[in-house]
Backbone and ligand atoms as CSV (ligand in chain L), in Angstrom:
chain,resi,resn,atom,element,x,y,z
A,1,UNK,N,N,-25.351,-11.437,-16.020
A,1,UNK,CA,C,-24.359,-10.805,-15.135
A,1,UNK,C,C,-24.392,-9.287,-15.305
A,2,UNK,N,N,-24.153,-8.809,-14.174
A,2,UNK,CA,C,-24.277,-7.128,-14.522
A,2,UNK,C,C,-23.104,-6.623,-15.049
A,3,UNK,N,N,-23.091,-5.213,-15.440
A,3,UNK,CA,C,-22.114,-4.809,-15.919
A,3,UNK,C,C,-20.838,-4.597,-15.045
A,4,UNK,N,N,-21.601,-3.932,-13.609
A,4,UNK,CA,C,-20.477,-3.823,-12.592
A,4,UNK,C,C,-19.525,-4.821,-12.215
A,5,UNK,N,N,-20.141,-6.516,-12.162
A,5,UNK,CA,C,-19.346,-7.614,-11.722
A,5,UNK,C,C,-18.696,-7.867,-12.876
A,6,UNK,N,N,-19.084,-7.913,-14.681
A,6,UNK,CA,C,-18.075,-7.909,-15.853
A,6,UNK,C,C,-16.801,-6.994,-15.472
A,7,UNK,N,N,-16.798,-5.671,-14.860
A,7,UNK,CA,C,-15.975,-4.567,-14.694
A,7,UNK,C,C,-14.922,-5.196,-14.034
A,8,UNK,N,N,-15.770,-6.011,-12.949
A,8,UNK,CA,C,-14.841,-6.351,-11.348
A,8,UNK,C,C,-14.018,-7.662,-12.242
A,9,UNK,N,N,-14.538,-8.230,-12.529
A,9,UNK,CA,C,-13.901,-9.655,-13.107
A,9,UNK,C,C,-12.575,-9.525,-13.832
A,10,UNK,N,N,-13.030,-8.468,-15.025
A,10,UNK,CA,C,-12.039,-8.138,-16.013
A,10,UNK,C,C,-10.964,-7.806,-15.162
A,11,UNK,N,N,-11.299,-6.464,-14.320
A,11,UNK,CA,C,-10.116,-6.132,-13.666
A,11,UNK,C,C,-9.031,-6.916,-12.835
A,12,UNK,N,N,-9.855,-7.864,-12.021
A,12,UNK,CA,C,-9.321,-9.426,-11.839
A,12,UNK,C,C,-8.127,-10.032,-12.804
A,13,UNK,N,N,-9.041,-9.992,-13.980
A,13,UNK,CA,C,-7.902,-10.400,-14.669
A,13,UNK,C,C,-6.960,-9.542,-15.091
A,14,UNK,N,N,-7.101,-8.599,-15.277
A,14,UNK,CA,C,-5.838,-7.877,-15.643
A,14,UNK,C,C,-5.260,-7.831,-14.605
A,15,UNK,N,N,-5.309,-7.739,-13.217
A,15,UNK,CA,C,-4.321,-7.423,-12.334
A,15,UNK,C,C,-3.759,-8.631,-12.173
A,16,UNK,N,N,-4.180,-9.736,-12.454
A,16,UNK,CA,C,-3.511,-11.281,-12.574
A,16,UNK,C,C,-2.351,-12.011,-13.161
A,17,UNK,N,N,-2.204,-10.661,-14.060
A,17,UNK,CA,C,-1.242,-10.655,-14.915
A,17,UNK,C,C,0.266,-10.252,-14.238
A,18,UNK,N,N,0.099,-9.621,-13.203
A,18,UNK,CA,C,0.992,-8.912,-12.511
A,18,UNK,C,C,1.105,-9.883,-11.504
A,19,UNK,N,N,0.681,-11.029,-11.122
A,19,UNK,CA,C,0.571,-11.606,-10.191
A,19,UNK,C,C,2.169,-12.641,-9.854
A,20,UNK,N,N,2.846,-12.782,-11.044
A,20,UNK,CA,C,4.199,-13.549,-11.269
A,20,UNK,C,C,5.360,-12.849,-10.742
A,21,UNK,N,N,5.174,-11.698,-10.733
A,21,UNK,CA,C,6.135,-10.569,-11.132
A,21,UNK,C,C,6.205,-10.152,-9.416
A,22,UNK,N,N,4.506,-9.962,-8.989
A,22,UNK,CA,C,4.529,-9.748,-7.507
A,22,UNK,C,C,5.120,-10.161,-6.454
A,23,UNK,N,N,4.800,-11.594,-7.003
A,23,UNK,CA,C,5.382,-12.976,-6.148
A,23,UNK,C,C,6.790,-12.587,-5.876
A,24,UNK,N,N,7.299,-12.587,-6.929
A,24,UNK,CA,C,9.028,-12.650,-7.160
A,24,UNK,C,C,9.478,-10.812,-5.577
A,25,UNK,N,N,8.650,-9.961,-6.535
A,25,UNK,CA,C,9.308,-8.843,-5.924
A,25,UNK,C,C,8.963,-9.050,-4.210
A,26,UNK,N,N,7.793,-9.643,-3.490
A,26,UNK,CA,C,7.470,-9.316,-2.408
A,26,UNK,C,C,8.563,-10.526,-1.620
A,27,UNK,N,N,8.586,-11.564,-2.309
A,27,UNK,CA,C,9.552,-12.708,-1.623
A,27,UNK,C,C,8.603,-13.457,-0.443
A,28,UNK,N,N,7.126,-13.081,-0.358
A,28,UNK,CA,C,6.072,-14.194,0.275
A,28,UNK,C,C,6.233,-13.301,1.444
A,29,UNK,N,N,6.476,-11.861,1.630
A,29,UNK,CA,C,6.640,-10.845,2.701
A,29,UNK,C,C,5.424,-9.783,2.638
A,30,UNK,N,N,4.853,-9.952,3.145
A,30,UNK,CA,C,3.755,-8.464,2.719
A,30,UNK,C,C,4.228,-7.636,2.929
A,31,UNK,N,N,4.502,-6.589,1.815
A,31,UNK,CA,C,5.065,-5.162,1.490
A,31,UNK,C,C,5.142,-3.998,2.363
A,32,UNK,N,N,4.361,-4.228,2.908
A,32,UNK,CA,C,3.798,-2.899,4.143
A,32,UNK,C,C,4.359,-3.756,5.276
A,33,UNK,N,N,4.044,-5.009,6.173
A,33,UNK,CA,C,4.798,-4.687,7.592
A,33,UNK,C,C,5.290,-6.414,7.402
A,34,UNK,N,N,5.671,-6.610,6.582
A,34,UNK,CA,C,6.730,-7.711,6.036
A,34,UNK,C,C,6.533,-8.888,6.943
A,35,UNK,N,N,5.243,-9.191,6.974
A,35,UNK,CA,C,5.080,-10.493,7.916
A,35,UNK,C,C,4.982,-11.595,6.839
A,36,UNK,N,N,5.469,-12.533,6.979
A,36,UNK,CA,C,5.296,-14.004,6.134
A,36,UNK,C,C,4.599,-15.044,6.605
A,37,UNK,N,N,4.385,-15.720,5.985
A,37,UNK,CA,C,3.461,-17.011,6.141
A,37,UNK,C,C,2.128,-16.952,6.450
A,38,UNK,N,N,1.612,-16.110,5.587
A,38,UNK,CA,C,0.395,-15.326,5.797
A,38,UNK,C,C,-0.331,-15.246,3.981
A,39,UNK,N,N,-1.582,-15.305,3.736
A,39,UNK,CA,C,-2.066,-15.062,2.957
A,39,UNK,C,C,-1.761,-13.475,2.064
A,40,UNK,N,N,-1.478,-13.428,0.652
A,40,UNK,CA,C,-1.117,-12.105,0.369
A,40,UNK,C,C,-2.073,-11.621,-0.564
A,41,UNK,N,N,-2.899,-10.815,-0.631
A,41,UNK,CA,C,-3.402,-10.414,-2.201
A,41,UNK,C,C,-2.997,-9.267,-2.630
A,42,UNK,N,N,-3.306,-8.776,-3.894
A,42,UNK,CA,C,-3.130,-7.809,-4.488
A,42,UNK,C,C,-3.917,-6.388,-4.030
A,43,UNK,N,N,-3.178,-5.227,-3.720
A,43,UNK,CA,C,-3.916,-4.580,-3.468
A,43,UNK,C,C,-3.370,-2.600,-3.981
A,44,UNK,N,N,-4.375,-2.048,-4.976
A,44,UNK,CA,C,-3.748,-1.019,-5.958
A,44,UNK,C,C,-3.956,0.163,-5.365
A,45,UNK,N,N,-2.995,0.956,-5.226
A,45,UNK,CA,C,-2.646,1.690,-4.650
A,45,UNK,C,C,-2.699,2.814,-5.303
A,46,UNK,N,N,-3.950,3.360,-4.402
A,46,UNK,CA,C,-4.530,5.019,-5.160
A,46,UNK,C,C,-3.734,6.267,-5.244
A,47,UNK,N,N,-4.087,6.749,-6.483
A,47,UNK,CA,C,-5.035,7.076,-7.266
A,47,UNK,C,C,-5.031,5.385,-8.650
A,48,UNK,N,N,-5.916,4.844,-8.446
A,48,UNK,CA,C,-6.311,4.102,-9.306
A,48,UNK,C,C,-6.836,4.105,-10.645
A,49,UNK,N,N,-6.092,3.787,-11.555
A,49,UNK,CA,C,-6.010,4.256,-12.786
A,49,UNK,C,C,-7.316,3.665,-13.875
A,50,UNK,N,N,-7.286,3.909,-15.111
A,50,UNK,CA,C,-8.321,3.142,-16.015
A,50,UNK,C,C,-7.201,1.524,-16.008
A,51,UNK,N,N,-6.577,1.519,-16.568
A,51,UNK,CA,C,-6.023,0.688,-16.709
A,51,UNK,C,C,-5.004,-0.087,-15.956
A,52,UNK,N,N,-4.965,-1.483,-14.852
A,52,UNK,CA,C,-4.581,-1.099,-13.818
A,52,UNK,C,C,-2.917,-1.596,-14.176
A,53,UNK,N,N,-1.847,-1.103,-12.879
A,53,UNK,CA,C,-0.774,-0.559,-13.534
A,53,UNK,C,C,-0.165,-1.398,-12.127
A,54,UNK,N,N,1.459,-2.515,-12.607
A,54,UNK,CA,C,1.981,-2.883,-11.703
A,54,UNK,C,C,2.494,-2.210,-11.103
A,55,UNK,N,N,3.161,-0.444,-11.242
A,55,UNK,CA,C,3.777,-0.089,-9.998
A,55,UNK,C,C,2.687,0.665,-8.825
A,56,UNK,N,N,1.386,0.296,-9.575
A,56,UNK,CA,C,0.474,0.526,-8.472
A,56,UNK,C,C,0.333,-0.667,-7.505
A,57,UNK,N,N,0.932,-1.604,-8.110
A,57,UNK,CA,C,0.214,-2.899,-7.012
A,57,UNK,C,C,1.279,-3.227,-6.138
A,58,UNK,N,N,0.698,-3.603,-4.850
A,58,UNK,CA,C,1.586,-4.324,-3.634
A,58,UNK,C,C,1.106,-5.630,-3.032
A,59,UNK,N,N,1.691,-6.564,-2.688
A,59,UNK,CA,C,1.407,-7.803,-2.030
A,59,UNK,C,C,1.370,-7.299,-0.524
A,60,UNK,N,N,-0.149,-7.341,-0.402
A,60,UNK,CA,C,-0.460,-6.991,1.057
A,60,UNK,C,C,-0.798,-8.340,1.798
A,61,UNK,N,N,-0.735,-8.301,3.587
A,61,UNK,CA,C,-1.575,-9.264,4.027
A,61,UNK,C,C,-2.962,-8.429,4.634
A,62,UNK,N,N,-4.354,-9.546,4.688
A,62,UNK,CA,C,-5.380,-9.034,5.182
A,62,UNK,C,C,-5.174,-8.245,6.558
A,63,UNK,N,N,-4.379,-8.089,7.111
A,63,UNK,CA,C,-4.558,-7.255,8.411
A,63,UNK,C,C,-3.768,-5.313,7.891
A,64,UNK,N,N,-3.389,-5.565,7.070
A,64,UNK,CA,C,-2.916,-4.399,6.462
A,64,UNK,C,C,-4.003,-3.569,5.366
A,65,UNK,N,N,-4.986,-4.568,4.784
A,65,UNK,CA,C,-5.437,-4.521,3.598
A,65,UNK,C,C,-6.779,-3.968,4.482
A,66,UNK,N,N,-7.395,-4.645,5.472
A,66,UNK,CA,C,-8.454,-4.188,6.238
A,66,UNK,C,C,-8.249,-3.019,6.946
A,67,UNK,N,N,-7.323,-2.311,7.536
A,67,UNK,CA,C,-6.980,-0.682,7.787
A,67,UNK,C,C,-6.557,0.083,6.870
A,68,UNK,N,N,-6.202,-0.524,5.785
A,68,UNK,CA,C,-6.366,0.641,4.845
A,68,UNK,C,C,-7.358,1.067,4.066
A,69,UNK,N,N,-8.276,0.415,4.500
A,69,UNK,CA,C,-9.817,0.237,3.784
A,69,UNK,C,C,-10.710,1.228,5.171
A,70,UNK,N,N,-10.250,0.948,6.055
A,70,UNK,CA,C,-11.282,1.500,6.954
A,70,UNK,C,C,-9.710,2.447,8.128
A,71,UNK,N,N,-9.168,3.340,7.117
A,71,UNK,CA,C,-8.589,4.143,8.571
A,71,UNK,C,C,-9.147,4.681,9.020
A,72,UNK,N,N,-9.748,4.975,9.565
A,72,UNK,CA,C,-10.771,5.304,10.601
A,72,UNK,C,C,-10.138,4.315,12.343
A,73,UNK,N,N,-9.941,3.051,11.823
A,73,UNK,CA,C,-9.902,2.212,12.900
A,73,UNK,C,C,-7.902,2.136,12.598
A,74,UNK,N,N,-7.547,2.403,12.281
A,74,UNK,CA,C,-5.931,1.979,12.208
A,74,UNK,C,C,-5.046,1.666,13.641
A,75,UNK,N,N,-4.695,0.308,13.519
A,75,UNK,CA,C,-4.122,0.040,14.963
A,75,UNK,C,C,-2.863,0.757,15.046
A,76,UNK,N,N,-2.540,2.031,15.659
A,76,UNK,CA,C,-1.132,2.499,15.624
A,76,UNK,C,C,-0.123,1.376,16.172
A,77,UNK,N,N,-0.273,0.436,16.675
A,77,UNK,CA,C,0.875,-0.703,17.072
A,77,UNK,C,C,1.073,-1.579,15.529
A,78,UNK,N,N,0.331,-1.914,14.776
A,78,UNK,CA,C,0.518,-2.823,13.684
A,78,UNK,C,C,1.266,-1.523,12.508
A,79,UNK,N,N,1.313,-0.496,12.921
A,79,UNK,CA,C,2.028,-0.271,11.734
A,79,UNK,C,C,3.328,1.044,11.864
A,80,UNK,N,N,3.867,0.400,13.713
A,80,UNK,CA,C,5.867,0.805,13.827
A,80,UNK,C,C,6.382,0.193,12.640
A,81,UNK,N,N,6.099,-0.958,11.849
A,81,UNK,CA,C,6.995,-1.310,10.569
A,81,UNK,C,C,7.112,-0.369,9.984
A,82,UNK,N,N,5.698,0.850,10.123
A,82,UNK,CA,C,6.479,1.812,8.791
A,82,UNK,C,C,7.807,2.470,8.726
A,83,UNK,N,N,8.769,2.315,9.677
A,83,UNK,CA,C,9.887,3.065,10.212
A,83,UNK,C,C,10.986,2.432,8.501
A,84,UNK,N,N,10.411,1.122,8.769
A,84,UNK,CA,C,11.345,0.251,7.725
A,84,UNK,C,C,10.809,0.147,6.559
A,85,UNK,N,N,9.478,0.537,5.955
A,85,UNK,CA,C,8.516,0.104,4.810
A,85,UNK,C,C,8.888,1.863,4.085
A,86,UNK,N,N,9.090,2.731,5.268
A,86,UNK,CA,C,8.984,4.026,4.282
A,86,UNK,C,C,10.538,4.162,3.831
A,87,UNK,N,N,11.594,3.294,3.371
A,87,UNK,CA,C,12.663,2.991,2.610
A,87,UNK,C,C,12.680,1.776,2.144
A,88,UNK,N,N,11.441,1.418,1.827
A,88,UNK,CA,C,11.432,0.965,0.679
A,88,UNK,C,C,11.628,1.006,-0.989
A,89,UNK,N,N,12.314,-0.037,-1.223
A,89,UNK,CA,C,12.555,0.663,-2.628
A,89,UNK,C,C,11.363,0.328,-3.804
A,90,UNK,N,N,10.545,-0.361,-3.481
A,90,UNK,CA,C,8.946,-0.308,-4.166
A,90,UNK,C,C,8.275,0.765,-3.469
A,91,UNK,N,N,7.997,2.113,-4.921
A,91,UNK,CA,C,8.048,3.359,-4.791
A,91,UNK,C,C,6.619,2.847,-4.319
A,92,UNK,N,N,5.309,2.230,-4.106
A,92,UNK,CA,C,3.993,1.606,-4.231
A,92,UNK,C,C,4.359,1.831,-2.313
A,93,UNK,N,N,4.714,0.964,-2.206
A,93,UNK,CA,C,4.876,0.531,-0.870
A,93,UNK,C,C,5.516,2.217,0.314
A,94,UNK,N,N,6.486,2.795,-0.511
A,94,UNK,CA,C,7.324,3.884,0.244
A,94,UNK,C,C,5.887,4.513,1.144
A,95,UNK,N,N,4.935,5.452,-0.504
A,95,UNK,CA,C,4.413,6.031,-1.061
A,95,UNK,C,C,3.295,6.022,0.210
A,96,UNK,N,N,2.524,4.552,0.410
A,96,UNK,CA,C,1.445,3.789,0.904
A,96,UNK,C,C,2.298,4.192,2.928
A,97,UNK,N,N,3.318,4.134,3.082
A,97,UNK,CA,C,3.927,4.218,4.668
A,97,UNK,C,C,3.757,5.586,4.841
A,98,UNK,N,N,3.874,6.352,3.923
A,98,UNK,CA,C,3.801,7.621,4.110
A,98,UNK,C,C,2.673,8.142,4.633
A,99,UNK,N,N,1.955,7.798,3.773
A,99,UNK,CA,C,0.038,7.972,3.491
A,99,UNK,C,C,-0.424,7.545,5.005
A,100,UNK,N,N,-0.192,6.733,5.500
A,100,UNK,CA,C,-0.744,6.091,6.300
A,100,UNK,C,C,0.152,7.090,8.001
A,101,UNK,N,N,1.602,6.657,7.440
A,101,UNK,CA,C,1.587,7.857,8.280
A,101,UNK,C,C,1.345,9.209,8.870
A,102,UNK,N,N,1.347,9.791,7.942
A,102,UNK,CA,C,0.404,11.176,7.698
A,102,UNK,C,C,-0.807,11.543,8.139
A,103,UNK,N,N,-1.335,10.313,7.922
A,103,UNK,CA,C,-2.781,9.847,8.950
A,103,UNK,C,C,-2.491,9.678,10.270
A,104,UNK,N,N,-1.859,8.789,10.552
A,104,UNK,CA,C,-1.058,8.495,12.202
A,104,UNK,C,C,-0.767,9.486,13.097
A,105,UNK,N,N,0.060,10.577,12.395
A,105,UNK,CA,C,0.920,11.667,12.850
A,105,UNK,C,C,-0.274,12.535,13.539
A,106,UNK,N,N,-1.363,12.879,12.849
A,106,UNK,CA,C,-2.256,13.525,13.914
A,106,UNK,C,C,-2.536,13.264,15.047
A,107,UNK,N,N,-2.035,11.911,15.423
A,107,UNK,CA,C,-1.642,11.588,17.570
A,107,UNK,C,C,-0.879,11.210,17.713
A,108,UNK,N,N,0.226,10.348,16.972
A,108,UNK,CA,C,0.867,9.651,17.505
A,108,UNK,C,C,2.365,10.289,16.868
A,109,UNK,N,N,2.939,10.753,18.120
A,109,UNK,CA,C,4.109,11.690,18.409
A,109,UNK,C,C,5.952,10.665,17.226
A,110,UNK,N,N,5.230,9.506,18.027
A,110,UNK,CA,C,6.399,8.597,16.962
A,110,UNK,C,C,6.335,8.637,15.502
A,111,UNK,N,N,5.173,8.478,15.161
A,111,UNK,CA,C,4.938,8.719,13.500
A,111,UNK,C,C,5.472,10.227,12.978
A,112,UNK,N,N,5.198,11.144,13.579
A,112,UNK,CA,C,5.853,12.487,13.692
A,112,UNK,C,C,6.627,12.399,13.004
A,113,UNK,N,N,7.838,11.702,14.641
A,113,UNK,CA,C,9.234,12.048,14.276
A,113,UNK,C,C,9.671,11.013,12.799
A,114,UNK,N,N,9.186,9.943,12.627
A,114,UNK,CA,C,9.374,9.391,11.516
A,114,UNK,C,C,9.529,9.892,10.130
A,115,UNK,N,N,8.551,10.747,10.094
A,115,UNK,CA,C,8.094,11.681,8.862
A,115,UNK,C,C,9.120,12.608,8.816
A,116,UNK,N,N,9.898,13.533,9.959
A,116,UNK,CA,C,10.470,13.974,9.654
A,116,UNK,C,C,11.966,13.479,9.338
A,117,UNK,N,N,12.419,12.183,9.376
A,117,UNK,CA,C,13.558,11.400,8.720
A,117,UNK,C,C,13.138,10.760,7.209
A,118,UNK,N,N,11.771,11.332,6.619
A,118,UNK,CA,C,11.641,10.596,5.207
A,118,UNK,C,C,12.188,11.430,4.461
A,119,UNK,N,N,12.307,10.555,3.361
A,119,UNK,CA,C,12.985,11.324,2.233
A,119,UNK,C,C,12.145,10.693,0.881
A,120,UNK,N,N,11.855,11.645,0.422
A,120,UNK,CA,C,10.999,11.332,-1.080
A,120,UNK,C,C,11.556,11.578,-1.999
A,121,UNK,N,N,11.005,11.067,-2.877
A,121,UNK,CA,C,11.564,11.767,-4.516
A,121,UNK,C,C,10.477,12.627,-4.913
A,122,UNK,N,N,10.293,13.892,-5.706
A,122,UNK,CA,C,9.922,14.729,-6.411
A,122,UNK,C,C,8.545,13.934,-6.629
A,123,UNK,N,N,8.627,12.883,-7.390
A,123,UNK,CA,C,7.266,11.680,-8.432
A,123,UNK,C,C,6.569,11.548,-6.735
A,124,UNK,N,N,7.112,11.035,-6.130
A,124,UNK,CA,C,6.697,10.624,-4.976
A,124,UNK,C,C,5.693,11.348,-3.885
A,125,UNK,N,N,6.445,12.489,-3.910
A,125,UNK,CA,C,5.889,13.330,-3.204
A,125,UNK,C,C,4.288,14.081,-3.887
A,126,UNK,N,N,4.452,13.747,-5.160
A,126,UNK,CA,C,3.299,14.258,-5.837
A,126,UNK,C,C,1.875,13.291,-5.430
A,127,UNK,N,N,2.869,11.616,-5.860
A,127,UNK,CA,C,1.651,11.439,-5.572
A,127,UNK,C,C,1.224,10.490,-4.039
A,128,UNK,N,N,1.933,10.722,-3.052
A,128,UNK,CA,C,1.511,11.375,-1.855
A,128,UNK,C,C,0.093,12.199,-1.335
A,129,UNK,N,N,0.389,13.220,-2.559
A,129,UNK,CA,C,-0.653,14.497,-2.463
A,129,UNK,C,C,-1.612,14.233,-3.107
A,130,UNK,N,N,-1.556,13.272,-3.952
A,130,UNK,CA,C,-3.206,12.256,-4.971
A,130,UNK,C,C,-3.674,11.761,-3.962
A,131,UNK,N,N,-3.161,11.162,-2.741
A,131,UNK,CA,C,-4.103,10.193,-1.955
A,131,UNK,C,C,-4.159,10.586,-0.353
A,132,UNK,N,N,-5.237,10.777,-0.235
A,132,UNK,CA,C,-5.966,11.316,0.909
A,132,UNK,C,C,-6.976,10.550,1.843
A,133,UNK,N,N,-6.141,10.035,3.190
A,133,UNK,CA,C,-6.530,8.711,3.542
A,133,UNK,C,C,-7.642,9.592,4.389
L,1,ZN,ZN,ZN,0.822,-6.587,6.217
């Protein structure tokens, strides 16, 4: 086995560990646009650390998890939830509506005005400025 897939595995498991804790906090809702009855995985929310860290992680579903991987393509209709995700109180999740909005806001006039009703905390806003979609 190579070293890279030992890397990937391990990390597997360590983020697995967080996997009880996830469950409980997301309530079977994906974090970002709170749809249920949907497949959820784990997904860590950059800047990604050596060691990986639960208030980095969020219970995403794959239609959230695949535009944040490739914004480039971001459907501005799948993500009006952020109106409700960026008061969230999983700082992971706030943090991630922001990001994404910020991205958005360069066309889309609604994301704008959104941004200008957020409210951050100090921690927040920093690391905001770590991740650059
Ligand atoms: Zn989702």
């Amino acid at each position: 086995m190579s070293k890279a897939r030992d890397k990937h595995q391990e990390r597997r498991q360590n983020l697995s560990q967080f996997g009880k804790d996830l469950v409980r906090r997301c309530g079977a809702h994906c974090e970002l646009c709170n749809t249920s009855g949907v497949a959820l995985s784990i997904y860590e929310v950059p800047p990604v650390a050596v060691e990986p860290q639960y208030e980095h992680c969020l219970m995403i579903c794959d239609t959230c998890n695949t535009q944040i991987e490739r914004p480039k393509r971001l459907d501005p209709n799948h993500w009006r939830c952020l109106g409700t995700t960026m008061w969230s109180e999983v700082a992971a999740a706030k943090v991630t509506a922001i990001v994404i909005l910020n991205h958005l806001a360069k066309k889309e006039s609604w994301a704008q005005e959104l941004l200008e009703q957020a409210y951050l905390e100090p921690e927040e806003t920093e690391w905001v400025a770590l991740w650059t979609m």
